[in-house]
Structures are given as structure tokens and as C-alpha cells.
N, C-alpha and C positions, 0 to 999 in steps of 0.2 A: 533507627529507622522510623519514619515518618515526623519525627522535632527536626526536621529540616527546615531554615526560614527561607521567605521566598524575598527577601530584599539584602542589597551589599553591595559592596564599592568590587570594579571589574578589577583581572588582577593580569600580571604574566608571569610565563616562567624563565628560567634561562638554565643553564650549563652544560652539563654530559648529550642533553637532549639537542642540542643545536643543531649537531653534523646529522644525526638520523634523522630529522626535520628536513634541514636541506638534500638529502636523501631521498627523502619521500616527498616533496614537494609536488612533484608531476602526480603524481597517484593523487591528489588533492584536488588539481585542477577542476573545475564544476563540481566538483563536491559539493561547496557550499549550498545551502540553500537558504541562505539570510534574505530576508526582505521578502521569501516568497509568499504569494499570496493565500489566504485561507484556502483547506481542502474542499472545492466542490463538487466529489466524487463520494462523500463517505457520505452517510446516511445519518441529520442530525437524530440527538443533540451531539455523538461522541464528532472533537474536534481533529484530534490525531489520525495521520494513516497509518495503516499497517508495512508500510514500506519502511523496513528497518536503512538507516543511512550509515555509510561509509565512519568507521571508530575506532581508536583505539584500544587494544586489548590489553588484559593483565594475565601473567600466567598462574593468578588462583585466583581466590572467591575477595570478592566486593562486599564488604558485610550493609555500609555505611554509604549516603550520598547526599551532600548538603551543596548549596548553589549560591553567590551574588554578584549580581550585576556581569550577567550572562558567562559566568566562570564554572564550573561543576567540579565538588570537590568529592574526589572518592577514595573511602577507606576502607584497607581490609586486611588478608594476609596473602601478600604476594611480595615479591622480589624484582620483577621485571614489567617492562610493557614495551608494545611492539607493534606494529603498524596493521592498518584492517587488512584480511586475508593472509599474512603472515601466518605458517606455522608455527607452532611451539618450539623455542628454541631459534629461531630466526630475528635475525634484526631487530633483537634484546638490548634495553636503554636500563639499566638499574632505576629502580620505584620502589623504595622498601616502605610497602603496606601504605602508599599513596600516592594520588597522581593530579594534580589541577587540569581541566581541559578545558578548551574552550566549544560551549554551547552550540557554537554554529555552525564547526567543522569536526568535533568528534578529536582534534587533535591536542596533544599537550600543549601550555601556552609555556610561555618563558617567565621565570621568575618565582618559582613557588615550588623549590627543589626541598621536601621533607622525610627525612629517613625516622621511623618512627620504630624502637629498637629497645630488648631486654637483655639482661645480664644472664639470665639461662631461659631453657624454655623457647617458642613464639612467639614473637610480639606480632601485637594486630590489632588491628582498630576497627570500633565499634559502634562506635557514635559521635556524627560529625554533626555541629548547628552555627549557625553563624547569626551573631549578635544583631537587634533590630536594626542598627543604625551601619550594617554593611561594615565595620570596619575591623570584627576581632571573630575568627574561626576559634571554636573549639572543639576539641577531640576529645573523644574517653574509648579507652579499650585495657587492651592487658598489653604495657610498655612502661621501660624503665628512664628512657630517654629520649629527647626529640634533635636530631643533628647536634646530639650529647650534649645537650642541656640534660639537668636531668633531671626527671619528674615523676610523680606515682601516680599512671594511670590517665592521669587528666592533666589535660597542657592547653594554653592557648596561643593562639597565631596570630599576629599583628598584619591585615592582609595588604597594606598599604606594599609592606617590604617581604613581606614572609616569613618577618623574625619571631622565633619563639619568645614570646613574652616572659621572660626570666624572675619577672616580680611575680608570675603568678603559678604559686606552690600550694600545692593540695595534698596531703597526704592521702589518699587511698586505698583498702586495704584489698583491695581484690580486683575484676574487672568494672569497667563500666561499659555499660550497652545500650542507655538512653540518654541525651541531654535534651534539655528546653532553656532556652534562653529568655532573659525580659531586658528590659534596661539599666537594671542591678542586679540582678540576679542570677545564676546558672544552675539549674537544676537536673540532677542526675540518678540512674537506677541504675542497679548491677547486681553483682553476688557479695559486694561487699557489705560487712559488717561495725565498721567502724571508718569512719571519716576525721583527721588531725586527732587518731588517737580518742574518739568520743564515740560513743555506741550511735549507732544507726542501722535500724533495717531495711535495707538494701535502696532505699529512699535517702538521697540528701539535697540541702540546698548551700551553697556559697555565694557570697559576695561576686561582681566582676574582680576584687580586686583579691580574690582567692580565701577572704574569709571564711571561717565555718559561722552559718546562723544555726538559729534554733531549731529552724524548720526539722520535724521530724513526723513524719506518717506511721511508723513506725509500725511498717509490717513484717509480717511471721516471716516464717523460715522458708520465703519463698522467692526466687530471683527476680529482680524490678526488669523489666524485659523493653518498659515502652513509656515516655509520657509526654504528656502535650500539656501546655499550657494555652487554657483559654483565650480567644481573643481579646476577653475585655480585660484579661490579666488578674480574676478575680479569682479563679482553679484553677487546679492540676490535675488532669487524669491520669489514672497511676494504671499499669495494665503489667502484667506478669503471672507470675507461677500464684501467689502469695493466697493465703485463704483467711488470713482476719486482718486488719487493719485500724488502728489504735484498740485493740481488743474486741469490735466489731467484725462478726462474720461479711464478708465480701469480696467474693471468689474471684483472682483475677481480674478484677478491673474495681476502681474506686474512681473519685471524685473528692479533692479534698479541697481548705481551705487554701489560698497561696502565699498567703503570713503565717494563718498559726498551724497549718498543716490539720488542724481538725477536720473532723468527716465532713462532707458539704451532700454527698449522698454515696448508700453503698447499695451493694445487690446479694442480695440473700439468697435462699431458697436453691432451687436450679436453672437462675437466670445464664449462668455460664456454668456447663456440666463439671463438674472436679476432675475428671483428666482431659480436661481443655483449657488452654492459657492464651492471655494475651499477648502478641508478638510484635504488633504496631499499630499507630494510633495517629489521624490526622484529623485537621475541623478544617468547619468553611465559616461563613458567617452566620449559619441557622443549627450546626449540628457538627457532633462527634462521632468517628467513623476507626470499627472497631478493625482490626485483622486477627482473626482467630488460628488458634492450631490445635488439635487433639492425637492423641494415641488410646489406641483400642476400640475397640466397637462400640455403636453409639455416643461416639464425640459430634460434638460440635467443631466447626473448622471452618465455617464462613465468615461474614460480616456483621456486622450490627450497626446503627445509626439511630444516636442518640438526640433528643431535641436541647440544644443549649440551654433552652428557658429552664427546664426541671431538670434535666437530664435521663427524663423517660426514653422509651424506648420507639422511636420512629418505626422501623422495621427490620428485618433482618432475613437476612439468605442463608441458605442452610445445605448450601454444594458440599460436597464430603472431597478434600485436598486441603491440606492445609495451605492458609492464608498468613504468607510473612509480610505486607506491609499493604499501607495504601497510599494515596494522593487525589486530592480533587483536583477537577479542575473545568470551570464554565459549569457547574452542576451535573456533574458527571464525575463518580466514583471509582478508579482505576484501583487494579491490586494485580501482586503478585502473588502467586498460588501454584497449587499443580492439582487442581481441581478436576478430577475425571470424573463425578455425579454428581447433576444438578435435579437427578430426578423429582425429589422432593418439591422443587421450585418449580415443577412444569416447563422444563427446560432439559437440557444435555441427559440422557439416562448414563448408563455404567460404559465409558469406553473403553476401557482394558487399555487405556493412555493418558495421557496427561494432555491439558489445554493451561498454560502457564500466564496466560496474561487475560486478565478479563473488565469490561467496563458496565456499570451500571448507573442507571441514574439515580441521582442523592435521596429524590422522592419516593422510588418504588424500584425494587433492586427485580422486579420483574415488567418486560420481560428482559433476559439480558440484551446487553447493545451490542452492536456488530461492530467489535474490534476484536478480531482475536487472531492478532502475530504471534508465533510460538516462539518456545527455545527447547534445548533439550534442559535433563533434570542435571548433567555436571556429570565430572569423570567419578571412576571408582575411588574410594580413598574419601566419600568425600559426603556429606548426609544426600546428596542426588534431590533436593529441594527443587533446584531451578532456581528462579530471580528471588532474591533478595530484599533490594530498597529501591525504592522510586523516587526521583523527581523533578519538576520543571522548572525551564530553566525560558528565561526568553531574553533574544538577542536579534541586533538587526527588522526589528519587529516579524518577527518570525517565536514561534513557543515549541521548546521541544521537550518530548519526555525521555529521560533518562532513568536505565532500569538496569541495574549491577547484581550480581548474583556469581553463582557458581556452574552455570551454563558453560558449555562449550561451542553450541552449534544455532544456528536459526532454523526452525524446523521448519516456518512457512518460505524461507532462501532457501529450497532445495541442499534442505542439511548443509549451508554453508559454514563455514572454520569462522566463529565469531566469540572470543573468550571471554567472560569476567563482565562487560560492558556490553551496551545496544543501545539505540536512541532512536526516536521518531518523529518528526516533524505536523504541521498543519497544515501544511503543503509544500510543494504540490505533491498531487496525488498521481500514481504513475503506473500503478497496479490493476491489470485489466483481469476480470471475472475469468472465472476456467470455462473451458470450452462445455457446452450442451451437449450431453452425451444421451445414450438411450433414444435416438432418433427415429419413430417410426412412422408409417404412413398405410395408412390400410382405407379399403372402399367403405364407406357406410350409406347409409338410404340418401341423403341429402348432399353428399359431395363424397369428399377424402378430410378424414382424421387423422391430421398432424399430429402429435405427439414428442416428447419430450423430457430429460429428469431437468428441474433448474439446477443453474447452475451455481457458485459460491462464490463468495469474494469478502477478503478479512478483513473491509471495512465497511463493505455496502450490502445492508441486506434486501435493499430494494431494485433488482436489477430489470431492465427495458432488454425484449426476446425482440428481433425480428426474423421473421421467416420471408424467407427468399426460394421462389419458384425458377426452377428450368434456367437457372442461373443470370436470371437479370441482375441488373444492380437496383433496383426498386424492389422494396420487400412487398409481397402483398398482405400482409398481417404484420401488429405490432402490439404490445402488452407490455405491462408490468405487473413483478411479482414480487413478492418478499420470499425469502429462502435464507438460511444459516445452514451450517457445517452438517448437524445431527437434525434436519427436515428440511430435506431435497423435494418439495409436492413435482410429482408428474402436470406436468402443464400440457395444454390442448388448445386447436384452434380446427376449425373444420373449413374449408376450402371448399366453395359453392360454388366457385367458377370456372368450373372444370367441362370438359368434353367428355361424352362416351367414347369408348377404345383406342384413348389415346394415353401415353405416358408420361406421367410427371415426375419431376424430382424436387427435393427438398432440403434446403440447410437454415440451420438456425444461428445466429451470434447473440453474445449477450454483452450487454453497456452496462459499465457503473451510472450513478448519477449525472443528468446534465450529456449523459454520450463521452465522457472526457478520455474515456478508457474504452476497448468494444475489447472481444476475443475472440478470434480468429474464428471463422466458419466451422459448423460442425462437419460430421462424415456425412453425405447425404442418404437420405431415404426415397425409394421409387418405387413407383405405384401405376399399374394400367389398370385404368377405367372399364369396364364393363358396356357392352354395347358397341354400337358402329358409331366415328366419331361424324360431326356434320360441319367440321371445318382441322384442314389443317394447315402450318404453316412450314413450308421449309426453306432454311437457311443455303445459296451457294455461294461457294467463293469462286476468285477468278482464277481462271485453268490456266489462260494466260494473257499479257497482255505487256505492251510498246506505247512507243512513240516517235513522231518525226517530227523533222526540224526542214522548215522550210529553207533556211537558211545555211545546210550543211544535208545536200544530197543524197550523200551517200553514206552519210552517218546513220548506226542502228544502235537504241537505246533500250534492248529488249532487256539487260541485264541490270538495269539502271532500278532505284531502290523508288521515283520518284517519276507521277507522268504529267504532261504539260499542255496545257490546251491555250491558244490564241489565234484570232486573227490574222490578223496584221502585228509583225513578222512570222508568219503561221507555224502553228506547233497543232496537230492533233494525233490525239490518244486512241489506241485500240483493245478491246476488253473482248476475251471469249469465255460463256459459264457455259458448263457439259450441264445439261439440265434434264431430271428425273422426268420419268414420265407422269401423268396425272395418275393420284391415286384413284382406286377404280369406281368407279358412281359417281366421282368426283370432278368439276371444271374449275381451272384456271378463275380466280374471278382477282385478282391483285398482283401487281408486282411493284417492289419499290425497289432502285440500286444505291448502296448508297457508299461516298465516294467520301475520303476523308482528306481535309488540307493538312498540308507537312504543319512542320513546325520553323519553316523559311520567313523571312521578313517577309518577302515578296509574294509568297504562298496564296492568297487569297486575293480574291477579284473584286472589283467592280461591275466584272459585266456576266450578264447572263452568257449561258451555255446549255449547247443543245444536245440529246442522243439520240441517235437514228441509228437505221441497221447499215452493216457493212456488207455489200453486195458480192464486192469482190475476196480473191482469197491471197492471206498472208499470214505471217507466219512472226514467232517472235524474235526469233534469232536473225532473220532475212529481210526483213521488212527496211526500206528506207523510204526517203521523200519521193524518191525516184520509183521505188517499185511499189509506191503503197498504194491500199485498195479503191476500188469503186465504194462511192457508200449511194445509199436511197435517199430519197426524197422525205421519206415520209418521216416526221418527228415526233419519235416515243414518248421521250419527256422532255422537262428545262429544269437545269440548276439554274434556281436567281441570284447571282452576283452574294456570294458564297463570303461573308464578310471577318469573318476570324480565323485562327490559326488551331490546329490541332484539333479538329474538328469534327464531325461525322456529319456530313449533309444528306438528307433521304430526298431521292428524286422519285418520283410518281412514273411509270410508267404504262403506255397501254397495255393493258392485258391483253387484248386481241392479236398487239405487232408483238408480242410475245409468244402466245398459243403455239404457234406455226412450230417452234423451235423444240418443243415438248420432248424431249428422249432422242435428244442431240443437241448439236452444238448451237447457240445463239451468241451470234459476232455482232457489238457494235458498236461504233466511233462516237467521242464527247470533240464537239466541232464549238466553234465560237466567233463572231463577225467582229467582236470586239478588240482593244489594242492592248487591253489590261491581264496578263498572263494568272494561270490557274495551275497550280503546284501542285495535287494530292500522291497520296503514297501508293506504289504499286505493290501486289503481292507476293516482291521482293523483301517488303518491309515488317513481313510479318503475319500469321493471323490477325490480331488485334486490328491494325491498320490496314489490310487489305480490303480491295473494293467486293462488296459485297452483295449478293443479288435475294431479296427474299420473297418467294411464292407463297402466298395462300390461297387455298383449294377448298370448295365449300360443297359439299351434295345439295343440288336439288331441293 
């Protein structure tokens, strides 16, 4: 865990896997997400969303995850793998304790079919690294054979073909659980004690071509758990159980030379507490990045980050969960863990849960970054850690991170069936914040106090609120805030432009970054104002309304979902709203109606159009050319030549040729001299699109 290289020649697989492949081929379809573009929902610096993608399962624990040239190679102890959302025992492909897949769809590739296998006991693999130059996989774990070659413990893979490389013999006398590769070199940690028959504490180094060198660190009685080699290839960070190191006290974690294995720097004192061990270990260009684990109270179980130049000590987090690996990536420090208190760091207090994945930046592991995708801790039978080993893998220009463990479930996919494996892209981002809850609205001296809890989202801790009044589609308030999981701040906006003794309502949604994501409207909260109000406005729709066709007499289109105004070959329309009385103190001072065009080619006009009242009486079932009404002279409003489709046109009407109709019915025809026909929908067609009459009423 974390000697994983990030360069190598791409590979495939082939055999048993083919027919389940072409099986599940549909289940793939848009899967992929190759080529997609950076996430710009998430909140930098972290690059990843928390949108777990469509993968592969194993049916046990992932211990091991090494990557080249967008391949991901994962080892562990399982027996089978089997398609994303499959159950346990479903449409099972044999995988003994490995599986190659490919990066950009989560799926097995063809061509890298490896059964890694002991003569009693489980065999399982440990530690997978792949050589700088992309072209030779190694493995270390507890195994006697690899597709029965046979080998102790450590094998290599030729990745061109997938052959075990036969000239290269190691004897081993125990497990291996770290490798670090150079261009000659393969460096390993485990519980063994002897390497070709020659003492070594739990540290060794070989040849590529399987030699034993001299190389000897030669630490106590303590299991090598972790190591990395320096970028400039100059140390070895050595991390485990171990507490002296060439006869030098330093607990779990050293630095040594990478020829003569001499100290290079150790850590004394209670730099790493004595029942806290090293578990895995990754660098960037500036620094070394520890993964801690403890048992018993007062351990240690975070991070550490080391400076390359000396190897002092950068900073460290001090979450209480233990920490089994890490990975950088863009400056930003990812791990897995099952970290439930961050309180010490001024972050997460005690959740009586677990939070298994978490990102910080390389420079200051406070404050944490907002990624945090869950998993569960893994079935019974089994240590219930959670994830494993990490890491990224990029394909198609697209970067993804890959995280194997002993998981069963995605905690943030509504406890989705996700075993052994998970992965996450840079984009796109497609996960929208949870809805704003806690909605309330109350009077204060200066308007109405909106209120609200923010909302969360497991990549973006900066999220855009907008509040929406009495249900427009325009919000009248908009903010940003920041919020994570463990502080939800109550958010607030006060509403100035409000009326006395009138009722408002109120919902809120919340955007990730950029708007790319929103969440669904909250519940609403409502509120009457205090006082007499000194305008109000009321909504009517039409009660009913027709159309005639000059051209077909006796034709009635009252049932028709669409009405028709023209000219010349004449069509007009007739609209009647039951309309309220004026509220009391109160005068009519506005009317607008407003009329909306279909979604017809033809739909929309050219030419203006007029509404006057209709004198005469008709009816909507009855009405034709032949019997239809008298109208007036006099002209309410005009629609001007109404120019697009699907539309909502507001016509201005007199308030006065309205007045009269107050607390009854107002009839009036849309008439036009024009030859160019006007299509809108009638209140057959819907709320939404029916024609609509809106009053406002003002005191005095």
C-alpha cells in the first residue's frame, strides 16, 4: 500500500472473463467517463468528485492496488469478481486474489488472467508495484505459486504478456506487504526473517533479476508494513511495527540509506507513540506522507508529512481512526481511514460513526477538504477497517482514483451493494447538495426573517442558497456559504420588500459550484405580515373560453386545447375570468392578461392584436361563427405582433374597461385586421399555459 508507481505500458485481459464481459456490456453503456472534463462543482484544491462510478467487485478484501498506463492492478484475498450492483454470489467470473481493470470503465480488461495460489493455508496478495519503465508488475503477499509457476511469496509479471517471469526466484520466508521498485532494484517489507536463506529483518532489497543484495536495515522484531522510495532514489522510508533500526531507537518509521541501508534519519523520543505503527507511505516532489494506525487509548492514528529536504516533520493530523494508506495528488493528500474524531484538529468531533475517506492539503492538513464519499467498515469475519489502498490511475485524459479495501457498501449511494473496489473521477461532477431543511419565516421589525440549516454536499463545501418568494422563478435573495457534514451554520436573509397583512411563502435550493448541480426546492415556509396591506395582486385564470372560424360556420372549437386570432380568413377568440371583488379600502389600479403562443410553427404573428369586451352572450360549448357574439368598440389592450413560440405575452389592459366586471363575470374577444394567424393555448392546455388575467389592488 502506497509503493504504487504511477507510470507503465497499458495492458488487457482475456479468457474465462470474455462471455461475462459480453454479458454485461449494456450495463456499461455511458459508463465511461474518459475524456471528461475537469470537475467544476467541487471546491478547489480537492480534484475528485465524490460520485462513486460504475466497478467491478471482488468478493473479499483488496489488500494491494498498483496502476500503468491506465490499467489498475488489484490484489488481495478473494476468489471471484462480478459485475457493479451484482449481489454476492451472482454472475461470478473466477479472480484468485487478482484482478487487472481498466481505469476508465471499472471493468476487467482482457489479457492479464493471474491465479495467485498456496499449497495449504490462504494465499493473498499484498503488495503490488510496478517497475519505473511500465513493463514488469510485482507482487509480494503470502503465495506459493502464480498460474503454478512457483515462487515464495514474491513473483514478477512481465506486463507486455502477463507472463510470470520464471527467471525471477526469490526465496521468502514469510509474507510480503511492501514493495518499492527503482530501475534495479525491488525493495520489500513483511514479517519475514530471512531472504535466499540469509538473515534479514523484515527489510530486504533484490536485484530485478531476483538477486539478494546486501541491503539490510535491519530492523527488530517488528513487521516492515510500508515503504517508499524517495524520488531522487537516494532513501528508503521504512514504516511498520519495528522500534530500533540498525540498533538505533525509531519507532515505526525510519529513513534510510538506498545502497548501504544505513540510517539516513530516525525518530526517537515519542515522535510516533509505541502502540502506533506505520501502515502506508506515499511522496510527492516536496514531501513524505505518513498513514498511521494505533490500538489503545492515546494512540496516534492520523497523518504525518515529512519535508524531503531533512526529513523533519512538515505537520500532522491527529483524527483518532486508523489510517491504512495514502496517495497525493495535484497537492492534495487523500487517505483511507475510518476516522470518527477529528476534534483535536478543530474539525469533525466524536461521531459514534465512521467517515472512511478523507482529503487534505499536502501544506496544512487543516482545514479538511470537502471530499468525503463513504463506504461501510466490511462484512463480519473480517478486521471492519474499510478501504484499504489507494490509487490513481489516468486514462483517456480523464484521472481517477481507485480505493480497494474490505467495504461492502457506499455509504454516500444510499448504502448501495458495492464490494472490495470503488473509483472516482475529475469529472464530471453530477452530484447535487441535499435539499435545505429547517425552513422558517417569521415577522421582525424591518421585513420577514428567512432562515434556514445549510445544506452539504461530499465535494463542495461552498454552496450558492437561493430564496424564492410566492413561487416565482426569480429568486429575490442569493448567497454563498461554506458548510461540511459536522457544521451545518443556520443561514439567514431578511426580506424588506414585503407588504403589511399580506402572506408570503418561501423555498430555498442549494447549487454546487458554478450552478452545475442545484437541489430540488426546500418545503416552504409562510408568513402574514402584520398590518393592513396597501397593494395587492390577484392571479385569475380563464373560466372559459373558444374560438371561431370564419371559414367553417358552424364549426365549435370550445374543447380545442388551442385558440386562434386572425383577420382575414377570420378566426377570433373568446376569454371569460369570474373575477373577485375589490378587496375592501381597495381600487382596481392594473390589469394585465396574459396569453401564451403554442409551440406550432405557425403559432406566432406578425401582426398586432386587439382585446375589447364582448357585448354579446355566448357560450363555450355553443358558440360558432354563425352564433357568435357582439363585441364593443372600445379597446382594452393590444398584443404587438407576438414573435416567438412558447411563450407568455403580458397585455396591458384598462383598469377602468375592467372595473365595471368586479365580483362577476368579464367577457372579452382577442380580434385582429391582420392576415398573419395567432395560435395560443387555451385553458384546455393546462394551468401553466392557460390564459391568464392578473389584478392589482392598491388602498388609497
Amino acid at each position: 500500500m502506497g509503493s504504487t508507481s504511477k507510470t507503465g505500458g497499458r495492458r488487457r485481459r482475456a479468457g474465462a472473463l470474455a462471455a461475462v464481459l459480453a454479458l454485461t456490456a449494456a450495463s456499461w453503456t455511458g459508463a465511461q467517463v474518459t475524456g471528461a472534463p475537469e470537475a467544476e462543482a467541487v471546491t478547489p484544491p480537492v480534484a475528485f468528485t465524490a460520485d462513486d462510478l460504475p466497478t467491478w467487485q471482488t468478493n473479499g478484501v483488496v489488500w494491494a492496488l498498483a496502476q500503468a498506463g491506465g490499467v489498475v492492478y488489484a490484489g488481495g484475498t478473494f476468489s471471484a469478481v462480478r459485475p457493479p450492483g451484482a449481489a454476492p454470489g451472482t454472475d461470478e467470473t473466477g479472480a484468485l486474489n487478482f484482478v487487472a481493470l481498466n481505469a476508465a470503465t471499472g471493468a476487467p480488461v482482457q489479457g492479464c488472467d493471474l491465479s495467485f495460489t498456496v499449497g495449504s493455508g490462504t494465499a493473498t496478495v499484498r503488495a503490488l508495484a510496478v517497475s519505473p519503465d511500465g513493463s514488469t508488475l510485482y507482487a509480494g503477499g503470502r503465495f506459493g505459486a502464480v498460474n503454478g509457476t512457483s515462487v515464495s511469496n514474491l513473483a514478477a509479471v512481465n506486463l507486455d504478456d502477463c507472463s510470470v517471469r520464471t527467471g525471477f526466484k526469490v526465496g521468502v520466508s514469510a509474507t510480503v506487504r511492501a514493495l518499492g521498485v527503482t530501475e534495479d532494484t525491488v525493495y520489500l517489507g513483511g514479517d519475514f526473517t530471512s531472504v535466499e536463506n540469509n538473515s534479514r529483518g523484515y527489510f530486504a532489497a533484490v536485484g530485478t533479476d531476483g538477486a539478494l543484495k546486501p541491503w539490510n536495515p535491519q530492523a527488530d522484531s517488528g513487521v516492515g508494513r510500508a515503504l517508499e522510495v524517495t524520488p531522487d532514489g537516494e532513501n528508503v522510508v521504512l514504516g511498520g511495527d519495528f522500534f530500533y533500526v540498525r540498533d538505533r531507537y525509531s519507532h515505526a518509521l525510519a529513513v534510510v540509506d538506498a545502497d548501504s541501508g544505513a540510517l539516513t534519519r530516525r525518530y526517537g523520543g515519542n515522535f510516533i507513540d509505541d502502540n502506533s505503527v506505520v501502515k502506508g507511505l506515499t511522496t510527492d516532489a516536496t514531501g513524505v506522507y505518513t498513514a498511521n494506525e494505533g490500538t489503545g487509548g492515546g494512540v496516534f492514528d492520523g497523518r504525518i508529512a515529512l519535508d524531503l529536504d531533512d526529513f523533519g516533520q512538515r505537520w500532522r493530523d491527529t483524527c483518532l481512526g486508523a489510517t491504512q494508506d495514502v496517495v497525493v495528488h495535484d497537492e492534495v493528500l487523500y487517505s483511507a481511514s475510518h476516522a470518527h474524531n477529528c476534534r483535536s484538529m478543530g474539525q469533525f468531533p466524536e461521531l459514534h460513526e465512521r467517515q472512511h475517506l478523507l482529503a487534505e492539503s499536502v501544506h496544512d492538513p487543516t482545514p479538511l477538504l470537502s471530499w468525503f464519499p463513504d463506504t461501510d467498515d466490511g462484512p463480519s469475519g473480517t478486521e471492519q477497517i474499510g478501504p484499504r489502498a489507494m490509487v490513481v490511475s489516468a486514462r483517456g485524459g480523464t484521472d481517477y482514483m481507485w480505493v480497494g479495501g474490505e467495504f461492502t457498501r457506499i455509504v454516500t449511494h444510499g448504502n448501495m451493494r458495492q464490494q472490495g473496489l470503488v473509483r472516482f473521477a475529475t469529472g464530471p461532477d453530477t452530484g447535487a447538495p441535499t435539499v435545505p431543511d429547517e425552513v422558517g419565516a417569521a415577522n421582525v421589525s424591518d421585513g420577514v426573517r428567512v432562515s434556514w440549516r445549510a445544506s452539504t454536499d461530499e465535494d463542495d463545501s461552498a454552496l450558492t442558497y437561493k430564496v424564492y418568494r410566492n413561487g416565482s422563478s426569480e429568486p429575490v435573495h442569493t448567497l454563498t456559504a461554506d458548510s461540511v457534514f459536522w457544521d451545518r451554520p443556520t443561514l439567514r436573509f431578511t426580506d424588506t420588500e414585503v407588504d403589511g397583512g399580506t402572506t408570503y411563502s418561501y423555498r430555498i435550493t442549494a447549487s454546487d459550484a458554478g450552478g452545475a448541480n442545484t437541489s430540488q426546492a426546500s418545503q416552504s415556509a409562510t408568513v402574514t405580515t402584520p398590518g393592513t396591506p396597501s397593494q395587492i395582486t390577484l392571479e385569475v385564470p380563464a373560466e372559459a373560453d373558444t374560438y371561431v372560424n370564419g371559414s367553417a360556420g358552424s364549426a365549435n372549437y370550445g374543447g380545442h386545447q388551442q385558440l386562434a386570432v386572425r383577420g382575414t380568413s377570420a378566426y377570433q377568440s373568446y376569454l371569460r375570468f369570474d373575477l373577485p371583488e375589490a378587496p375592501a379600502g381597495m381600487t382596481l389600479t392594473g390589469a394585465t392578461l396574459t396569453l401564451t403562443t403554442s409551440g406550432d410553427s405557425y403559432a406566432a404573428s406578425a401582426d398586432d392584436h386587439t382585446v375589447v369586451p364582448v357585448t354579446g352572450s355566448w357560450s363555450e360549448g355553443g358558440t360558432t361563427w354563425s352564433t357568435r357574439p357582439s363585441l364593443g368598440s372600445t379597446v382594452l389592450g393590444t398584443l404587438e405582433a407576438p414573435s416567438a413560440l412558447q411563450t407568455g405575452y403580458p397585455v396591458t389592459l384598462d383598469p377602468a374597461g375592467v372595473a365595471g366586471s368586479l365580483d362577476g363575470p368579464l367577457n372579452v374577444a382577442v380580434t385582429s385586421q391582420g392576415t398573419d394567424s395567432l395560435w395560443v393555448w387555451a385553458h384546455e392546455a393546462g394551468e401553466n399555459r392557460s390564459p391568464k388575467l392578473s389584478l392589482t389592488f392598491e388602498a388609497p
